[in-house]
C-alpha positions as CSV (number, residue, x, y, z in Angstrom):
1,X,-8.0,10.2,-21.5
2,X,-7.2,7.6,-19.2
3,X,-9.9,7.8,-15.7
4,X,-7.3,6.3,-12.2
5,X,-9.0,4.5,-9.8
6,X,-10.2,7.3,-7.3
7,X,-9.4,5.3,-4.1
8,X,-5.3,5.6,-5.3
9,X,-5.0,9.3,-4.1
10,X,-8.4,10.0,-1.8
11,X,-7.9,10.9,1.6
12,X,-8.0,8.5,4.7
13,X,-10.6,6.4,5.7
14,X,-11.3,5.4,9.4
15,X,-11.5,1.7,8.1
16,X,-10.2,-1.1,5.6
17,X,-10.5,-4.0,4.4
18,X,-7.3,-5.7,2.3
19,X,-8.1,-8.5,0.1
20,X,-5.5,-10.6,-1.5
21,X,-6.5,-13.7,-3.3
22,X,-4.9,-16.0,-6.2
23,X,-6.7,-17.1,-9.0
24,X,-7.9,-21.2,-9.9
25,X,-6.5,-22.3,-12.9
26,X,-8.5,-21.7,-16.3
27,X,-10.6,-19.2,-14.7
28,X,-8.6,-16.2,-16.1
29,X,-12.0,-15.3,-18.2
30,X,-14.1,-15.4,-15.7
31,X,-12.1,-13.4,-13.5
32,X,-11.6,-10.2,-16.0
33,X,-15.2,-10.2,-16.4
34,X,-15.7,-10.0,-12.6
35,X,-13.4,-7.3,-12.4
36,X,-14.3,-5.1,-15.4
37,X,-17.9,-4.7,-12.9
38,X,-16.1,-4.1,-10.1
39,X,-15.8,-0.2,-10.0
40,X,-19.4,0.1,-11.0
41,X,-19.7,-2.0,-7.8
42,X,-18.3,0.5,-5.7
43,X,-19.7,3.2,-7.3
44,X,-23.3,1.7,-6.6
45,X,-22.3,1.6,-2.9
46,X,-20.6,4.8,-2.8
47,X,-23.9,6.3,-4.5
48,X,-25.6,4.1,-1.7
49,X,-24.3,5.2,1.3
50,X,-22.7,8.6,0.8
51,X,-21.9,9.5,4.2
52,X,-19.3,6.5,4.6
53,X,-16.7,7.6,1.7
54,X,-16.7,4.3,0.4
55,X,-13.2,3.8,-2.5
56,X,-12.1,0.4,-3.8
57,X,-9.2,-0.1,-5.6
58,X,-8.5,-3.4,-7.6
59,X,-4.5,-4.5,-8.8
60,X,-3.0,-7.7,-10.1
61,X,-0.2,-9.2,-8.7
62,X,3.1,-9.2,-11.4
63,X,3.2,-12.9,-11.1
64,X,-0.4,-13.4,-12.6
65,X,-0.2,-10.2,-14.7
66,X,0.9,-11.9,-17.9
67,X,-1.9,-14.8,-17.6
68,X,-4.4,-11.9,-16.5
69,X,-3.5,-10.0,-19.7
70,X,-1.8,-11.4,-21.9
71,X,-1.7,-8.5,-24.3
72,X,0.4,-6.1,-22.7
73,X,2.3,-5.7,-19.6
74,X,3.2,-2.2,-17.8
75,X,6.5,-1.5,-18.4
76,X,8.7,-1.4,-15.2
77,X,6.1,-4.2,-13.4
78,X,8.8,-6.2,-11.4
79,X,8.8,-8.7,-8.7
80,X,8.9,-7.3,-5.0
81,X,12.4,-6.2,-4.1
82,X,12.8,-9.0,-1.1
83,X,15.8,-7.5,0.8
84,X,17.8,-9.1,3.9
85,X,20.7,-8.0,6.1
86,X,21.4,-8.9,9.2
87,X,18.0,-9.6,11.3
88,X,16.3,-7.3,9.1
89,X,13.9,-8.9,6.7
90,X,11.6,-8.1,3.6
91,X,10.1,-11.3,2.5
92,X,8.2,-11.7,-0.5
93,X,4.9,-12.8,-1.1
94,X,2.8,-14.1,-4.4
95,X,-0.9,-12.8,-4.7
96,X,-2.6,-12.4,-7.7
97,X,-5.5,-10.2,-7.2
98,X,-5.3,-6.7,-4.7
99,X,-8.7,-5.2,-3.3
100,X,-8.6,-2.8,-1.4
101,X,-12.0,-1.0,0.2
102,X,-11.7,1.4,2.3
103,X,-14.7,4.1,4.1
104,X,-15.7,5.5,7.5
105,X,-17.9,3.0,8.1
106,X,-16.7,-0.5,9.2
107,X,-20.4,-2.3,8.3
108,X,-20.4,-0.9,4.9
109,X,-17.0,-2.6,4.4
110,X,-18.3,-5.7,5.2
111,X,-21.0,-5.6,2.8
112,X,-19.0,-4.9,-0.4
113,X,-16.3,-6.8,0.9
114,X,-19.3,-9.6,0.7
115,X,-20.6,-8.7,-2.7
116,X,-16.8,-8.6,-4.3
117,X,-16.0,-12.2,-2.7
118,X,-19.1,-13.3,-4.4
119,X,-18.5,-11.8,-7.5
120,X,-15.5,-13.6,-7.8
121,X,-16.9,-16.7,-6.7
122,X,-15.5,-20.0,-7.1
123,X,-12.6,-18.5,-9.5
124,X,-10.6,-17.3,-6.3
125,X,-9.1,-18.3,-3.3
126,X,-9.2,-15.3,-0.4
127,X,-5.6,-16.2,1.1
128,X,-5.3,-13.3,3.1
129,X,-7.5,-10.5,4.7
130,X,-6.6,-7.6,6.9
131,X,-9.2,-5.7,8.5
132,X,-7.8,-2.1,9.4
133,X,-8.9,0.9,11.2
134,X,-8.0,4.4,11.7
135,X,-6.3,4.8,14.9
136,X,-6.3,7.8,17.3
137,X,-5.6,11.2,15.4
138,X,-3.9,8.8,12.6
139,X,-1.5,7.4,14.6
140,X,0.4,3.5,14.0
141,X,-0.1,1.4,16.9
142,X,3.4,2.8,18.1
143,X,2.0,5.9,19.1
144,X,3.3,8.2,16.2
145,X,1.2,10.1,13.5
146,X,1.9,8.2,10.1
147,X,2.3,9.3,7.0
148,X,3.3,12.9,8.3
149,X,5.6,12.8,4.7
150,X,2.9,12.3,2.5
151,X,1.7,14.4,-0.8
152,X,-0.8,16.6,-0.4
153,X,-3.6,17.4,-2.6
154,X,-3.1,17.5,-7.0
155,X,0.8,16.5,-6.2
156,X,-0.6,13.1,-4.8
157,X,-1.3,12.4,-8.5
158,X,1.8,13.4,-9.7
159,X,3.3,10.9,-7.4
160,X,1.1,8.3,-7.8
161,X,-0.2,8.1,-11.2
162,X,2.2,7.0,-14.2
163,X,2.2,9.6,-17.1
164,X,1.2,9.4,-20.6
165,X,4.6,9.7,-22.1
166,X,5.9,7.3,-19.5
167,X,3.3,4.4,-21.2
168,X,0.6,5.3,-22.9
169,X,-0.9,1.9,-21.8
170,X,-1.1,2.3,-18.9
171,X,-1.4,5.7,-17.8
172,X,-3.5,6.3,-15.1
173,X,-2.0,3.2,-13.5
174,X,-0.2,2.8,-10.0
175,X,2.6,0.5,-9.2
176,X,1.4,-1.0,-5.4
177,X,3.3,-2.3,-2.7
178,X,2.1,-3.8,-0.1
179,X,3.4,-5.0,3.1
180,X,2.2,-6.7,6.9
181,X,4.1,-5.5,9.6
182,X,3.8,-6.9,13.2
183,X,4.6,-5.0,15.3
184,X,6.2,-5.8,19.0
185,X,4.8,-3.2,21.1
186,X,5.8,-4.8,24.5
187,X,9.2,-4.3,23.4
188,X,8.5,-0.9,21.9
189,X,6.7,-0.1,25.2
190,X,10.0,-0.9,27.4
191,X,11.3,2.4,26.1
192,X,11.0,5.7,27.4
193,X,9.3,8.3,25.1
194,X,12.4,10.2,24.5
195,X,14.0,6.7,23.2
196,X,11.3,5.8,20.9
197,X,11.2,9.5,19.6
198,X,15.1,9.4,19.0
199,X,13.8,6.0,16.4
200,X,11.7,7.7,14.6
201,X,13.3,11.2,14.4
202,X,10.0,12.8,15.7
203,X,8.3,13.9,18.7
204,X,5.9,11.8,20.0
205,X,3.3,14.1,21.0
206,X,2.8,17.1,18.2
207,X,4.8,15.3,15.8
208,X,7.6,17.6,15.5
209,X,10.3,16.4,13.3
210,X,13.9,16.7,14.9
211,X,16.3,19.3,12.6
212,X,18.3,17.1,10.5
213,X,21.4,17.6,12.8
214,X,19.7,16.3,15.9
215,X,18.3,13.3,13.9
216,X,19.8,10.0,14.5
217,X,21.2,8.6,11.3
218,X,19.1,5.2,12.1
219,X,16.0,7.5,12.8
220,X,13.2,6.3,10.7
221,X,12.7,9.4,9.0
222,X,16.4,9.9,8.0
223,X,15.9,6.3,6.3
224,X,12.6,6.9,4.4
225,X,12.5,11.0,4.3
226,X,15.0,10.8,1.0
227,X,16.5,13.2,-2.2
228,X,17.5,11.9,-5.3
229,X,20.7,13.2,-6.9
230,X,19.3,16.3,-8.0
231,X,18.0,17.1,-4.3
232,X,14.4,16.3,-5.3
233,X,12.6,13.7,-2.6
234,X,11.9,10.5,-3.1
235,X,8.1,10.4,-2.7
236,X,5.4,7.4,-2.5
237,X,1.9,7.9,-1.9
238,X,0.6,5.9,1.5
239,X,-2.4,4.7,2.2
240,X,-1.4,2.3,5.1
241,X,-3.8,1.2,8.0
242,X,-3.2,-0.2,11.6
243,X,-4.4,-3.6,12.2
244,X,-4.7,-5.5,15.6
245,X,-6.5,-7.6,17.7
246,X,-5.6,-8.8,21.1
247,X,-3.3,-11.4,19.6
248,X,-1.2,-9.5,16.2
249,X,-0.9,-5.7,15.9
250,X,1.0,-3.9,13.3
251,X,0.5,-1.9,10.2
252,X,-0.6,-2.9,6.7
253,X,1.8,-1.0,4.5
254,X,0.4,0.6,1.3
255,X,2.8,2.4,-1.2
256,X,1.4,3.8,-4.6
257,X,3.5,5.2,-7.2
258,X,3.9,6.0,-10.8
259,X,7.2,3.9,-10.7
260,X,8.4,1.0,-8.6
261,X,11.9,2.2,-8.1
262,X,11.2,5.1,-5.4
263,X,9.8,2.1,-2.9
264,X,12.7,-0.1,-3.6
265,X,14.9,2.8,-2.9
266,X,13.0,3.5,0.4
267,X,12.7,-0.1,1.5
268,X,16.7,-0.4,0.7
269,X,17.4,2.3,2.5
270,X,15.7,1.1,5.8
271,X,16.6,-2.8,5.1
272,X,20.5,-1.7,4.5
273,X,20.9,1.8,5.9
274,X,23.8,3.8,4.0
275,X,27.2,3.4,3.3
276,X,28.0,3.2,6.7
277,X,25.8,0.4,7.8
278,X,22.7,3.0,9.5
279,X,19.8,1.2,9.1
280,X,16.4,2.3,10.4
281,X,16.3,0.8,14.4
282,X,12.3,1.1,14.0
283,X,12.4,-2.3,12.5
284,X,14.3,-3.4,15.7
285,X,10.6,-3.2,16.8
286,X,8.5,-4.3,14.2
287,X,8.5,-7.3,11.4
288,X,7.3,-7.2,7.9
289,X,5.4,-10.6,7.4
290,X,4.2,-10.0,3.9
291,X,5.3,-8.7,0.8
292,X,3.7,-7.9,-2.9
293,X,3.7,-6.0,-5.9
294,X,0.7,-5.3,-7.9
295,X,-0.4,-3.2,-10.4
296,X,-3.8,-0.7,-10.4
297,X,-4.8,-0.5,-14.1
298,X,-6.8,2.8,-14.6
299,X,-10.9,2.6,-14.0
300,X,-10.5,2.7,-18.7
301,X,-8.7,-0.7,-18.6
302,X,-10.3,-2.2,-16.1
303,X,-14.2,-1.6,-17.9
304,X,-12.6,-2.7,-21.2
305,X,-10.3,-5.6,-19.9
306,X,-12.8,-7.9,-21.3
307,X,-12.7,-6.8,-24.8
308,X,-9.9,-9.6,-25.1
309,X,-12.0,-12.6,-24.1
């Protein structure tokens, strides 16, 4: 039976580092073989420093999958659903290689952020790294507890994890999503609280979600909080961080799920609002700079994925 990648469903960390790099030609070898040690990696440094919860998690970008592996290829992996209407934008992005690491301690990050760059060596160019942190009482930079709408506990595997039946392949597997926002929080900060709690359809404070018919139709929970036709919701599984320093703030969106399609909805339903045009206003604020999709093989494939070289 197919082992998933812990750091997919574990709890929050108070720090992060995101690496996203894209592999040098003919190095494809060399690369699985870095990557089959990986998890042993983190385990070592989990083992090492226990109190800091140290998780990794390694994906492959959909563009590089079929070089990656040539043998097989999860079934619904798909390019990002890039979306555009009006001054709302989802731009996509090509990476070939997602790793994540997340633990309570910000130096212990560093060091097996150090060891996995050097693993990978000369095979790899970093093109993008976000160093993240746990704000407040898990708060985004705009004030608001995130991820208030996320699974809890054994359902965040259910969520997250694709099923046997669904491919045998890959079970065990997550489709990732990935996205930098910036956000404009001199802008955001021009409203008054009750304003910026009418965008997101919550109270600021103790995070008490409006009833549905005080909530704004553009409220960002009326565009991400949604059902399916049979009334069941539409989950992902988050493991977003705030990012800043004194000159870019904003959130690194993480989405996990056993299928692509219930992001896309999501996304389309902010970027495009319903059939009347109601968008979510909370991007009126922010700006999504980045955007990927990856797949996170099981901890199974990725110890065997060299049995092809």
């Amino acid at each position: 039976m197919a082992r998933e990648q812990f750091g997919i469903c574990a709890e929050a960390n108070l720090h992060g580092n995101y690496l996203l790099f894209n592999a040098l030609d003919d190095k494809n070898a060399f690369i699985r073989a870095a990557i089959s040690r990986l998890p042993k990696l983190f385990d070592n440094y989990a083992e090492q420093y226990s109190e800091a919860n140290l998780i990794g998690v390694v994906a492959i970008g959909e563009a590089y999958w079929d070089e990656f592996y040539p043998q097989a290829r999860p079934a619904l992996l798909s390019p990002f659903p890039a979306m555009h209407s009006d001054d709302r934008v989802a731009p996509t992005n090509s990476y070939d290689i997602y790793i994540e690491i997340r633990s309570d301690r910000a130096d212990v990050n560093h060091i097996v952020s150090t060891k996995v760059c050097h693993l990978l060596g000369n095979s790899v160019e970093l093109i993008e790294q976000v160093q993240a942190f746990r704000f407040l009482d898990g708060r985004d930079l705009t004030g608001f507890v995130d991820g208030t709408e996320n699974p809890q506990g054994l359902h965040r595997r259910e969520v997250a994890l694709v099923k046997d039946q669904d491919d045998i392949n890959f079970a065990a597997g997550s489709y990732l999503h990935t996205q930098r926002y910036q956000h404009n929080l001199t802008l955001w900060g021009s409203l008054a609280e009750h304003e910026q709690e009418d965008v997101y359809g919550r109270t600021k404070r103790d995070n008490i979600e409006y009833d549905s018919a005080d909530k704004p139709l553009t409220a960002h929970t009326k565009r991400t909080n949604l059902k399916d036709e049979q009334g069941k919701s539409i989950e992902i599984v988050r493991q977003s961080m705030p990012y800043g320093d004194m000159k870019r703030k904003g959130l690194f969106f993480v989405s996990y799920c056993q299928s692509p399609k219930p992001f896309e909805i999501i996304l389309k339903s902010m970027i495009h609002g319903d059939c009347h045009g109601n968008s979510d206003h909370l991007l009126k604020y922010t700006q999504a700079e980045t955007g990927s999709s990856f797949f996170a093989p099981s901890l199974t494939f990725l110890t065997h994925v060299t049995d092809i070289d």
